[in-house]
Every structure is written in structure tokens, then in C-alpha cells.
C-alpha positions in Angstrom: 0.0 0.0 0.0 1.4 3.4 -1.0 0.9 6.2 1.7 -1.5 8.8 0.7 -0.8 12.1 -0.9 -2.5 14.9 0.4 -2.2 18.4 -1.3 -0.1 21.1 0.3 1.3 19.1 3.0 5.0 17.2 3.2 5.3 13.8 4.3 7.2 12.5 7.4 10.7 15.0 8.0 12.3 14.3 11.4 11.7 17.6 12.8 7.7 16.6 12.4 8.7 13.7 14.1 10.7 15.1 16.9 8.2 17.6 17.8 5.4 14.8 17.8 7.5 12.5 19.7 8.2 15.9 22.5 4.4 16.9 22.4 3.6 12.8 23.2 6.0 12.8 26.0 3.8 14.8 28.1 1.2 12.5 27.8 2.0 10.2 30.8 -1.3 8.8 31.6 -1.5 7.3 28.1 2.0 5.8 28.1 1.6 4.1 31.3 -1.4 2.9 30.1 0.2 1.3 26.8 2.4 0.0 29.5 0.0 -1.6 31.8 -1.5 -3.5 28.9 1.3 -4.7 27.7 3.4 -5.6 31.0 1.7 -9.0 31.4 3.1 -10.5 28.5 6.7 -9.0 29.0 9.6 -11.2 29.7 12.7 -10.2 31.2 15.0 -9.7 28.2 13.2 -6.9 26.1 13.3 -5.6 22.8 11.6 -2.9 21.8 11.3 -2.0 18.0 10.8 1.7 17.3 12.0 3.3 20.5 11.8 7.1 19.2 12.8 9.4 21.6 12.5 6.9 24.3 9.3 7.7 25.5 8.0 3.8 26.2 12.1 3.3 26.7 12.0 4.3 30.6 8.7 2.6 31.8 10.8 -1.0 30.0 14.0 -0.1 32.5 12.4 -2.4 35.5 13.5 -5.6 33.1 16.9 -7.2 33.5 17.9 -6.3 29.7 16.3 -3.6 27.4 17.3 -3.6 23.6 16.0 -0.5 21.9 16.6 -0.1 18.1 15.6 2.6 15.7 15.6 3.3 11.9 16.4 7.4 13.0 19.6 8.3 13.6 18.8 11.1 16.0 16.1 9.4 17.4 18.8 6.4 18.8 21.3 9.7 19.7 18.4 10.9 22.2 17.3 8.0 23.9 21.1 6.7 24.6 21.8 10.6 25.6 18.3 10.4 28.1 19.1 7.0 29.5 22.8 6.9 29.9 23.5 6.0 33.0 21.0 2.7 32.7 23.3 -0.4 32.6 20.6 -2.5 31.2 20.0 -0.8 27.9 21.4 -0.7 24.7 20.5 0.8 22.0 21.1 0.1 18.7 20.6 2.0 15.0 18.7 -0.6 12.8 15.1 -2.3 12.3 13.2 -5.4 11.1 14.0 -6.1 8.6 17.2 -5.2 8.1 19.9 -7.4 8.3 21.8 -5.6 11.5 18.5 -6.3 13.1 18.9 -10.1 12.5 22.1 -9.9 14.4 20.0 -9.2 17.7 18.8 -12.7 18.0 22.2 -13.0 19.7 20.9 -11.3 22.4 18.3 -14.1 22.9 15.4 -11.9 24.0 12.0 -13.1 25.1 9.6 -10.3 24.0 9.5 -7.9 21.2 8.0 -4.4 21.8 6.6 -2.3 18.6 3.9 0.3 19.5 3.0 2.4 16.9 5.8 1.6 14.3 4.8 -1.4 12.2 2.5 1.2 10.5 5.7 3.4 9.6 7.2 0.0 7.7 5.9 -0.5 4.1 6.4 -4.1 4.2 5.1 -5.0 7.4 4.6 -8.8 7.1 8.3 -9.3 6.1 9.0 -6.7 9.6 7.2 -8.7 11.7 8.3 -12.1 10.3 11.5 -10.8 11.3 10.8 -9.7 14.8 9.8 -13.0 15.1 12.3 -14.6 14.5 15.0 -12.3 16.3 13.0 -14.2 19.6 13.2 -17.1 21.9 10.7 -20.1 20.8 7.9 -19.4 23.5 8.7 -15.7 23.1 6.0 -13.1 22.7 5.4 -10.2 19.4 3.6 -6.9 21.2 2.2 -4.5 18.9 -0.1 -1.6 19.2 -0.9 0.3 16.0 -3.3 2.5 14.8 -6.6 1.1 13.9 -9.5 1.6 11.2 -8.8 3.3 7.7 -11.6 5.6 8.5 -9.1 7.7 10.5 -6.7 7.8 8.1 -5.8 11.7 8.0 -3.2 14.4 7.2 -1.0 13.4 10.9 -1.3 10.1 9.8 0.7 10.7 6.2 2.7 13.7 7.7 4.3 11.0 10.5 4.7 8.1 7.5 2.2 5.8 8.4 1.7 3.2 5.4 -1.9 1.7 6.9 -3.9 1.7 9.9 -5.1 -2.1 10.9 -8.3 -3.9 12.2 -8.3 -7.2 14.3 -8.5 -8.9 10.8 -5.3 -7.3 9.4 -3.4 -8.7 12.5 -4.4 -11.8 12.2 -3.4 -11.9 8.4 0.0 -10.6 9.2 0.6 -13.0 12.5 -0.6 -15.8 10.3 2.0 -14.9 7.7 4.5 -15.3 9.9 3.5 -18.3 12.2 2.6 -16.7 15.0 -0.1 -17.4 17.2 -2.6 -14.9 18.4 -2.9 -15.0 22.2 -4.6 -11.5 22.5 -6.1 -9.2 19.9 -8.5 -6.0 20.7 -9.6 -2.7 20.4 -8.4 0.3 22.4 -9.1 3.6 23.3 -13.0 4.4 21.8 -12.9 8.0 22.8 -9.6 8.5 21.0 -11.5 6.9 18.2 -13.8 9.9 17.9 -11.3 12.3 18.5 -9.4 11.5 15.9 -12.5 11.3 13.7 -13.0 14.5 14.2 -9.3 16.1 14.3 -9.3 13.9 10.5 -12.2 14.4 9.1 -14.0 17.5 10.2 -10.8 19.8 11.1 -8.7 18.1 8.5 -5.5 18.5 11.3 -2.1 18.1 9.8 -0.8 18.5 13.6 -1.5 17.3 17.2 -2.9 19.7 19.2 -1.0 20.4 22.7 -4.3 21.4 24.3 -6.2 18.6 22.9 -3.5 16.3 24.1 -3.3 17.5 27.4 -7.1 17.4 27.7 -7.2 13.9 26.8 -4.6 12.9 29.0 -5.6 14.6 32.3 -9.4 13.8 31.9 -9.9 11.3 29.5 -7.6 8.8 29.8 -7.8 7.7 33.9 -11.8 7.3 33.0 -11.3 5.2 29.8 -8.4 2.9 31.4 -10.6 1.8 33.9 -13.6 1.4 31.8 -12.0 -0.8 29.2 -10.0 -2.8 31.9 -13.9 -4.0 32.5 -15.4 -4.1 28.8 -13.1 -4.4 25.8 -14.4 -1.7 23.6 -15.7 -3.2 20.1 -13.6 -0.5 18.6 -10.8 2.3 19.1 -8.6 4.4 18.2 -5.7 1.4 18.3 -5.8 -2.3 18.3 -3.5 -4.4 20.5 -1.9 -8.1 19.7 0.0 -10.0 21.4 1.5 -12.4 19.3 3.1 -15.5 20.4 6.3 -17.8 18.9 5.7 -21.3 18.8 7.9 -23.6 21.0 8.4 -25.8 18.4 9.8 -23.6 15.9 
């Protein structure tokens, strides 16, 4: 799938993405809650795919060994300039599935991290195939990424994204790559609407400060616990956990 072309804006530069990266930083509700999800099904030797700026980076620091890669050169500056004193992590310039990245199976991690990044690869099946195979048998593929075309907007072609996935796309792609599907579902219904609207009606090209500081002060304690109780039939993202076969 070729990203879309809207008129009169640029695709993804890195100071767009630095600045989106900074402005998401603030929103600490919503990253521990990605965390929270997610911390179930991590082992204790991580790698996360996609680090950024490090954001997710610092809540993964309570495992024995973090491996954080990026495709961005200044992206991997930052987070091993932020987290330099932590003995645990390293960080490394590369991604699935490049063949630096296949090197890190040395490592012998147990979990693979990727929130919000398999939509920035083009050929995400081949990505993931190679997260998988980077693991331990046993060992577990975590993705978030965002979900339902219907959203796709200006942000999302300004920051790269390829696609935006449903439950069915995930299973395609796991299957694909012979991995099994222990958890799959929606999250985040309000942020569904709101970026309905910031899409669609306002036609955005930017995140708004305000609006994310809104949404992560008020919105996001109330959803967390709601959805904790009743998986929402939709959302803004969808969440698998994806699972390596001990036979393999």
C-alpha cells in the first residue's frame, strides 16, 4: 500500500517527528497505560522495535535487559543521551528487517515491543516475520498500532504511516508469519472519535498540545478503567499479542 498524498502538505521529515514524539511525551497517563496492557506478556529480556525518543524506553527499565533499536539516527542519539547511565539498555541503529537487526537474536530476547511503528514500515509482514524470529521459541510479538482506515488523516501521512489495521489485518500478518494470536483487541474508543474529528472534520495536519493534554488529564484515567472491564468493540488502536511457537 502506497501512503497517501494529500495536497499542500509534506510527508514525514524528522523535525515533524521530533516535535510529535516531544508533544507525546507529556502524555504520561497514556503511556503508562500502553504500559499496563502490555506488562503481562513481557519477559525479562526486552526488545523494543521503534524506540523514538525513548518515551515507552523508561517505563521497560524495570527488566533485566532492554534492547532499543531505531531506523532514525537522532532518534537512537536521544534515547542513549536520556538513558545513559542505565546499565541495562542498549541501544542500537537498525530495524526489522534489516539485516543488522537479525544480528540481535544474539541477544536471545524473550519479548518484542513495537507500539505504533509497524505502521511506519511498508512491508510489514516481512517486519514482523523478522521480529519473530530475532525471539526465543515461546517468546512473545507486542504490537499496538493504529486502527481503522476511516481515520486515516493528514497526521497520519505527515508521520509516515503506510496503513492503519483492524483485528482482521493482525491476524493476516501474524498468520504470515507463524505466530499465534494469544490477545487481539480494540483500544481507546474516545480517542477513536477524537481523531475522527481532528481527520475528518478539522482536516489537522498536527497534534494539538491542548487537545493532548485534555485527553490525557481527563480522558484517559476514566477510559483505562472502563475498558480494563469491557473491551471496547472499537478504538482508536488495536492491541496483539502475538506469540512464537515452541516448536519452531
Amino acid at each position: 500500500m502506497a501512503v497517501r498524498r494529500f495536497t499542500g502538505e509534506e510527508p514525514l521529515s524528522i523535525p515533524y517527528l521530533l516535535n510529535d514524539l516531544a508533544q507525546m511525551s507529556l502524555a504520561r497517563n497514556y503511556l503508562e497505560w500502553q504500559y499496563r496492557l502490555i506488562e503481562p506478556y513481557l519477559g525479562n529480556r526486552v526488545l523494543e522495535v521503534g524506540c523514538g525518543t525513548g518515551n515507552l524506553t523508561g517505563l521497560l527499565l524495570q527488566r533485566r535487559a532492554v534492547i532499543a533499536v531505531d531506523r532514525q539516527a537522532e532518534c537512537v542519539r536521544r534515547t542513549r543521551e536520556r538513558y545513559c547511565h542505565e546499565t541495562q539498555l542498549r541501544v542500537e541503529h537498525c530495524g526489522p528487517p534489516d539485516a543488522n537487526f537479525a544480528e540481535l537474536r544474539h541477544a536471545t530476547p524473550d519479548s518484542c515491543v513495537c507500539l505504533n511503528v509497524i505502521e511506519h514500515i511498508e512491508r510489514d509482514g516481512e517486519a514482523l516475520a523478522a521480529m519473530a524470529a530475532v525471539l526465543r521459541p515461546g517468546g512473545r510479538v507486542i504490537l499496538l498500532a493504529p486502527a481503522f482506515e476511516a481515520l486515516y488523516g493528514k497526521i497520519d501521512y505527515r508521520l509516515g504511516h503506510y496503513r492503519r489495521y483492524t483485528k482482521r489485518d493482525m491476524e493476516r500478518i501474524a498468520c504470515a508469519a507463524s505466530l499465534e494470536v494469544a490477545q487481539l483487541h480494540y483500544m481507546n474508543l474516545p480517542g477513536f472519535f477524537g481523531w475522527w474529528i481532528n481527520a475528518r472534520l478539522f482536516g489537522r495536519a498536527t497534534q494539538s498540545p491542548f487537545q493532548i493534554r485534555f485527553f490525557d488529564r481527563f480522558i484517559v484515567p476514566f477510559a483505562a478503567r472502563i475498558e480494563a472491564l469491557v473491551p471496547p468493540l472499537f478504538g482508536q488502536s488495536v492491541l496483539a499479542v502475538l506469540r512464537r511457537p515452541s516448536s519452531r
